[in-house]
MARBA-3410 file (N, C-alpha, C, O; in Angstrom, 1 decimal):
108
106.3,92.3,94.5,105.5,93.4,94.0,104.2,93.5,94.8,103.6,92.5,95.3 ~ 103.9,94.6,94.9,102.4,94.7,95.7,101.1,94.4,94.4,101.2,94.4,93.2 ~ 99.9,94.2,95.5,98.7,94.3,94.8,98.0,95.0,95.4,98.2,95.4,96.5 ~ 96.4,95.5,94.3,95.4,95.7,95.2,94.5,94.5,95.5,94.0,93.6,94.8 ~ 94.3,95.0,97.2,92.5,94.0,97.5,91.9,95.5,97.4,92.5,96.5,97.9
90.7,95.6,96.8,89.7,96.0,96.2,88.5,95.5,97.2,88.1,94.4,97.1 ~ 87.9,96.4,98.1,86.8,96.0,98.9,85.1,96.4,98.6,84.4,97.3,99.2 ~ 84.7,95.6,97.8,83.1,96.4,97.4,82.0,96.5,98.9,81.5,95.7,99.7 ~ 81.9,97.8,98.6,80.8,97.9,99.7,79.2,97.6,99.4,78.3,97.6,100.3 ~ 79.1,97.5,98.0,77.9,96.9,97.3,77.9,95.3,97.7,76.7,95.1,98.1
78.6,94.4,97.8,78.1,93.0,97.9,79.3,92.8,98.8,79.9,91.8,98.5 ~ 79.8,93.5,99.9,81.2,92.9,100.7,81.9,92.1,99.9,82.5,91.4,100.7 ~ 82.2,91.9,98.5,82.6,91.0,98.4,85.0,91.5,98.2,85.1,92.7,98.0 ~ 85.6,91.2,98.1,86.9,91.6,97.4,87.6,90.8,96.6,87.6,89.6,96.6 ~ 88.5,91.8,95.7,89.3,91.3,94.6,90.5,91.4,95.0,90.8,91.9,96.1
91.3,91.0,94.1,92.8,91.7,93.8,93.0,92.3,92.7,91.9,92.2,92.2 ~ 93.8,93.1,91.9,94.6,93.2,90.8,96.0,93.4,91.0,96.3,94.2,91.8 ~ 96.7,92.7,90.4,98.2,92.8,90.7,99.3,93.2,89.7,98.8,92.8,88.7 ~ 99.9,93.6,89.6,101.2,94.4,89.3,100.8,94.1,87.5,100.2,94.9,86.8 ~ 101.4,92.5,87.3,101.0,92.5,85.7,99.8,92.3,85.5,99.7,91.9,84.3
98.3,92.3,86.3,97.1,92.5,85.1,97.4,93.5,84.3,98.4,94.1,84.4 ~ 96.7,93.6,83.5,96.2,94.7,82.8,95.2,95.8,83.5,94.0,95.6,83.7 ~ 95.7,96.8,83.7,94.6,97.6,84.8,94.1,98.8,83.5,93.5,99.8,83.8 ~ 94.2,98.5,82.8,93.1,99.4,81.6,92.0,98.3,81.4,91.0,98.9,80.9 ~ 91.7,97.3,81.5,91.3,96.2,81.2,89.8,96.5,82.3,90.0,96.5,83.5
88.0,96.9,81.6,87.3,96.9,82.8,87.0,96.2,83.7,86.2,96.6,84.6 ~ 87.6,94.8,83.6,87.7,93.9,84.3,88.5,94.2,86.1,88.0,93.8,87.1 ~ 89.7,94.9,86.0,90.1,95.3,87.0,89.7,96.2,87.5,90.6,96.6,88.3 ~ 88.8,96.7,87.6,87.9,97.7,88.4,86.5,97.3,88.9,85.7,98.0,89.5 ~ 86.3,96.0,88.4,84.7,95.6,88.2,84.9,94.4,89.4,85.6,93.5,89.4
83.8,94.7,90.5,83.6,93.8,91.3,83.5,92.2,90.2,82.9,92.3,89.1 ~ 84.0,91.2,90.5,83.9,89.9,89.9,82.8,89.2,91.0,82.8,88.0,90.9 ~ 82.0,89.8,91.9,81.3,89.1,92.3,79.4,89.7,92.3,78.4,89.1,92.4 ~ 79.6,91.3,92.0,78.5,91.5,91.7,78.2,92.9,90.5,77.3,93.7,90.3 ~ 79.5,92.6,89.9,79.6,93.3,88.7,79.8,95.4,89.2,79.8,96.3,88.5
79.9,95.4,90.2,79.4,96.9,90.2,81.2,97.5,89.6,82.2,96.7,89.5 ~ 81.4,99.1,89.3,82.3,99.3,88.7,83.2,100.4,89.5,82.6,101.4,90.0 ~ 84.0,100.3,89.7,84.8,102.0,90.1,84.9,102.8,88.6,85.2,102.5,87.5 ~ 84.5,104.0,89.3,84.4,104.8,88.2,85.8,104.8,87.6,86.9,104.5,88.3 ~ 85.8,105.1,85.9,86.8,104.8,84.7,87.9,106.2,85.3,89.0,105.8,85.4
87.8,107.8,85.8,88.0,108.4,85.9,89.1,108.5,87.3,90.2,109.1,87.3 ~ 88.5,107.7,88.6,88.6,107.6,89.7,89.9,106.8,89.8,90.9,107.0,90.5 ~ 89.6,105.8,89.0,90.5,104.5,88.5,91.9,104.9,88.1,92.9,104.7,88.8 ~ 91.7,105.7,86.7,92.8,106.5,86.5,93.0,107.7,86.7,93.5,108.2,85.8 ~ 92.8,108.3,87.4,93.7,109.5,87.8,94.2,109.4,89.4,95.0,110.1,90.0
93.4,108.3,90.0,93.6,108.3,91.6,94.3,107.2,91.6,95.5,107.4,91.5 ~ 93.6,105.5,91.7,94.0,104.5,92.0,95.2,104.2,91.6,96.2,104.2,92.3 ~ 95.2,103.9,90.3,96.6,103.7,89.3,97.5,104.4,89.8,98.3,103.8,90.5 ~ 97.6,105.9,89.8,99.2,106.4,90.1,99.6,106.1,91.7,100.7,106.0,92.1 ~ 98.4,105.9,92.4,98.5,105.2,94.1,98.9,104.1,94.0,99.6,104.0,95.0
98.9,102.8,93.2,99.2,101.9,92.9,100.5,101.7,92.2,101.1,100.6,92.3 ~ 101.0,102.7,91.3,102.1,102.7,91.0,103.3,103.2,91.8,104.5,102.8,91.8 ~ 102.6,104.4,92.6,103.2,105.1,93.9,104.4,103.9,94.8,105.6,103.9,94.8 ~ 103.4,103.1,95.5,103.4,102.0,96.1,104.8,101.0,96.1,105.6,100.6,96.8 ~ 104.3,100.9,94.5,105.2,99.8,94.1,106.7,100.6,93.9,107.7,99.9,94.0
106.8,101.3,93.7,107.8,102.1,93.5,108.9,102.8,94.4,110.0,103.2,94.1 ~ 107.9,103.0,95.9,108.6,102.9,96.8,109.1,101.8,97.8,109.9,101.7,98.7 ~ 108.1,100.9,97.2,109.1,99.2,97.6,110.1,99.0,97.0,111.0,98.5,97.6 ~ 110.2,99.4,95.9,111.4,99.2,94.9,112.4,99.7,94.9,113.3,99.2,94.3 ~ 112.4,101.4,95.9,113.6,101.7,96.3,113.7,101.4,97.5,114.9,101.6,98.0
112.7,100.8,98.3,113.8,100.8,99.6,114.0,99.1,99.6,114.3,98.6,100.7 ~ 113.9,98.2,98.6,114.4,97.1,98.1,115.9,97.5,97.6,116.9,96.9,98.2 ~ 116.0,98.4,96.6,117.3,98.7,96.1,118.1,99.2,97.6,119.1,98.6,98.0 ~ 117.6,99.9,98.0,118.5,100.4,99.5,119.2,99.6,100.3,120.4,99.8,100.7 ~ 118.0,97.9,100.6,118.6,97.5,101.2,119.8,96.4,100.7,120.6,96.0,101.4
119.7,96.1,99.1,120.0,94.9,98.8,122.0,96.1,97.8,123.1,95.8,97.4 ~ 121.3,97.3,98.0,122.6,98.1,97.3,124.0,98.8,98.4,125.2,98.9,98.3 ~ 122.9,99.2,99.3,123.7,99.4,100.7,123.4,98.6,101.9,123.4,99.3,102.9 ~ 123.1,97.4,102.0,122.9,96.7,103.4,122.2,96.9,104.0,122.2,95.9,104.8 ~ 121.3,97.9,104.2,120.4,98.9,105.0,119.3,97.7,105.1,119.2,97.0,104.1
118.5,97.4,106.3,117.9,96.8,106.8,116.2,96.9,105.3,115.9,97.8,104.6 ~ 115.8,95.8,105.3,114.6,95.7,104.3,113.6,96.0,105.1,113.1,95.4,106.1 ~ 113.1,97.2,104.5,111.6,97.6,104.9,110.2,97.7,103.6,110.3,98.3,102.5 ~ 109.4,97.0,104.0,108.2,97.3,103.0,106.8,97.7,103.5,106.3,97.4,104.6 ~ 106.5,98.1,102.8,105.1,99.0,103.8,103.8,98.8,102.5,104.2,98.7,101.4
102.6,98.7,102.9,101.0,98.2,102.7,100.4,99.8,103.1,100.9,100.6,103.8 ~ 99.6,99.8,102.5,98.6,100.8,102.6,97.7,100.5,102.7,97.2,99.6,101.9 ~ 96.8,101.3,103.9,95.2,100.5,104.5,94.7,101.1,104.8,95.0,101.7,105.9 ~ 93.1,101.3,103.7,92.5,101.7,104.4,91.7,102.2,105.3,91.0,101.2,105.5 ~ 91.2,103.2,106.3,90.7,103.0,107.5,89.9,103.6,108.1,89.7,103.9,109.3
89.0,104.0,106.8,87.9,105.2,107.1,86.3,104.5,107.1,85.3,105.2,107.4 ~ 86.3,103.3,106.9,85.3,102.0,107.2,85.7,101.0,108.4,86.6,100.3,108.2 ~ 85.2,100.9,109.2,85.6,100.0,110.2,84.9,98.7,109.8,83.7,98.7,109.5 ~ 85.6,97.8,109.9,85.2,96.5,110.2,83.9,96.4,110.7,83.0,96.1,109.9 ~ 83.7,96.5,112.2,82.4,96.2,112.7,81.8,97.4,113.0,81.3,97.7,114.1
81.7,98.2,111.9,80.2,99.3,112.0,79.1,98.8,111.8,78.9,97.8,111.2 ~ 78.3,99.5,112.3,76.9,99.2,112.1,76.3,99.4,111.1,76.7,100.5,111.0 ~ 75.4,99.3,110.0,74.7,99.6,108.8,73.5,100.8,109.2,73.1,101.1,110.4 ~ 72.9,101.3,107.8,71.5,101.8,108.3,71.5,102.8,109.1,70.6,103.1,110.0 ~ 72.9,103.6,108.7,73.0,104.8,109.2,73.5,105.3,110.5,73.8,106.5,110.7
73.6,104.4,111.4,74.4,104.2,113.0,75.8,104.6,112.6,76.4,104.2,111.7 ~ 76.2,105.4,113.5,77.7,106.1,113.2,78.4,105.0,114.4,77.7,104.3,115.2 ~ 79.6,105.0,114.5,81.1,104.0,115.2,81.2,104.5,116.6,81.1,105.7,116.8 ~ 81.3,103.8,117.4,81.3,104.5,118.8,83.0,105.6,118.7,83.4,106.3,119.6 ~ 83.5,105.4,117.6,84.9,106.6,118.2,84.0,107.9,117.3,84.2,109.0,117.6
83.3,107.7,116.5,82.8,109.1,116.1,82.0,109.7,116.2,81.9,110.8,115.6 ~ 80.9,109.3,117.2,80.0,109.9,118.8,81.0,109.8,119.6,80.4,110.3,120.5 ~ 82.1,109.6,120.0,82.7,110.2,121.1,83.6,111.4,120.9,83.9,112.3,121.7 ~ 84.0,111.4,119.6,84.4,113.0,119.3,83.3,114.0,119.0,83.4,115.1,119.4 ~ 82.1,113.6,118.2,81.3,114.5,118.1,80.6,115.1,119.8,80.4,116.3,119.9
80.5,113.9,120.9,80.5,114.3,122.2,81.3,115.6,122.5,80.8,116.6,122.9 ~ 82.9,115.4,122.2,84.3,116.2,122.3,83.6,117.8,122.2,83.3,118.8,122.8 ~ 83.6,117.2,120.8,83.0,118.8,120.1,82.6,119.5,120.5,83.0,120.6,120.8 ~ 81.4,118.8,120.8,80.0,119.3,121.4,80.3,120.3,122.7,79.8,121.4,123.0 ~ 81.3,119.5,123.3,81.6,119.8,124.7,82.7,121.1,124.9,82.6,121.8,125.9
83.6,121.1,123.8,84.5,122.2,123.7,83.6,123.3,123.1,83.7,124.3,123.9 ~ 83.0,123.5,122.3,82.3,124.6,121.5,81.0,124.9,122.2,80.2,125.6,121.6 ~ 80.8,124.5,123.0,79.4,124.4,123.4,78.1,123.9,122.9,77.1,124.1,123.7
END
């Protein structure tokens, strides 16, 4: 079964919740290291069914492989609109000054 890691940009810190928590529970949405919350709304109507999504298509291509022989594939979803080593304090990523360069350069 998949989980989520949960990455707070308030205290870097991350969680998990996994398949059987309870994810109505505000405990699963609530950083456990500096309390901040994902919104109740955001939670359920976005995360949860992406979360459910997930698991569901491991499960069929689990059944695929184990019903027709077909080679086992499972797939993660990752984030990637924060980079690792950006800078804080408002400095943008060197690939997004190099397209805004692009831009610049195409449009005049």
């Amino acid at each position: 079964m998949a989980y989520l890691r949960i990455h707070c940009d308030v205290c870097g810190g991350t969680w998990e919740v996994y398949h059987r928590d309870n994810w109505k529970d505000d405990k699963a949405r609530q950083c456990p290291h500096c309390f901040a919350k994902i919104d109740r709304s955001v939670w359920e109507k976005e995360v949860l069914p992406a979360f459910g999504a997930v698991n569901d298509a491991n499960a069929e291509l689990f059944k695929d492989h184990t019903g027709y022989h077909r080679p086992l594939f499972t797939f993660d979803v990752i984030a990637d609109h924060l980079y690792a080593n950006r800078k804080t304090g408002g400095d943008t990523c060197p690939l997004a000054e190099r397209l805004q360069e692009f831009d610049n350069f195409i449009h005049g």
